[in-house]
N, C-alpha and C positions, 0 to 999 in steps of 0.2 A: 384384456379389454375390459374397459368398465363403462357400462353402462348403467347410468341414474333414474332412476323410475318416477321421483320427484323431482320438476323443474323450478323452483321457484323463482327463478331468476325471470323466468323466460312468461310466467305469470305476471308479475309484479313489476307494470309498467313506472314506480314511485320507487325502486329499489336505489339505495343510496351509492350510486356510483361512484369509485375511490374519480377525486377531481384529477384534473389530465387525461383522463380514457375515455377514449371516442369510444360509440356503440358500433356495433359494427355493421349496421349497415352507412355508416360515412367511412368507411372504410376505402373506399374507391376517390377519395376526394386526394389526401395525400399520395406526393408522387415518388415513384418506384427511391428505393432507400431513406425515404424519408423516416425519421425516430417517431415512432406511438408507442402510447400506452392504450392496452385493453384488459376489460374482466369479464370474466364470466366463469361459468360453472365447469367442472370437467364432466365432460360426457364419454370423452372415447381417449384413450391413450394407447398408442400403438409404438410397439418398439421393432419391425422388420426384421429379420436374421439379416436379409440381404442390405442392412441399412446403413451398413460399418458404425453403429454406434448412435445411430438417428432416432431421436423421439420426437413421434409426431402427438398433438394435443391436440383436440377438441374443444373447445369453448362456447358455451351459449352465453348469448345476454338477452336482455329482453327484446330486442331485432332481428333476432338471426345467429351465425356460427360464424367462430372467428379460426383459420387454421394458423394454427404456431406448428415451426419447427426449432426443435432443442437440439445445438449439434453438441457431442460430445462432454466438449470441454465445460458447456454452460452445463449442460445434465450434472457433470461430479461436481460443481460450483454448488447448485441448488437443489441438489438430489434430494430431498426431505420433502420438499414443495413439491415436487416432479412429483413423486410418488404418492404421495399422502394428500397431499392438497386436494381441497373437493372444488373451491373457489380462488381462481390465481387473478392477480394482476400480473402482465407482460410485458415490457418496455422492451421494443426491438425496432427492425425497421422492415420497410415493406418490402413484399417481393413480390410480384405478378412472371406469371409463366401461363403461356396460351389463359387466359381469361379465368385463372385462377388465384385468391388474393392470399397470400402467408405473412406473418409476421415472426421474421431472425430473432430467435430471443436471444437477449443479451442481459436480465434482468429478473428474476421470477420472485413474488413473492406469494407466499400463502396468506389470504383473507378470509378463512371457512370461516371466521369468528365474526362472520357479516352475515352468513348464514342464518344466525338464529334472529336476525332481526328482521328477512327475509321470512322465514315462516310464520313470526309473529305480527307479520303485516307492518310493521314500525317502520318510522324512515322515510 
């Protein structure tokens, strides 16, 4: 589990959003499988025993938390991002189960190198 003690993301309403990713409180607007991109910071990465191979992500942006699930085959795809990434973009599609919102990733990219322009207030 990682949890990040600096938010900056979730401070810095002016943070320069990779173009295409909704925040995630519009996240309720796209309907069930539909394709988004989202960013934000990793807060929480959980890997389950019971998950056959499931990573679940965390994400803050400056509205709120966004949940990604990584099955398997995307994890060994982008495992470096998975693991090391402090700030991902996600490109997957939507998935709602009882009034809860996920995004299938099918995409991952590491952006921490947005980071320092986030601390630096720049942007």
């Amino acid at each position: 589990m990682l949890v990040t003690p600096i938010r900056p993301v979730a401070s810095n309403r002016d943070w320069p959003r990779p173009p295409s990713c909704l925040p995630s409180n519009q996240l309720d607007s796209p309907s069930e499988g539909a394709r988004v991109a989202v960013a934000g910071l990793v807060i929480l990465r959980q890997r389950p025993g019971t998950a056959k191979g499931v990573i679940f992500l965390t994400l803050e942006d400056e509205t709120g938390i966004v949940n990604v699930v990584v099955w398997r085959k995307i994890y060994e795809q982008f495992r470096r991002a998975v693991i090391s990434g402090r700030l991902l973009k996600v490109t997957g599609r939507m998935q709602r189960a009882h009034s809860v919102t996920h995004v299938i990733a099918e995409d991952i990219e590491d952006i921490s190198g947005m980071l320092d322009v986030l601390v630096r207030g720049e942007g």
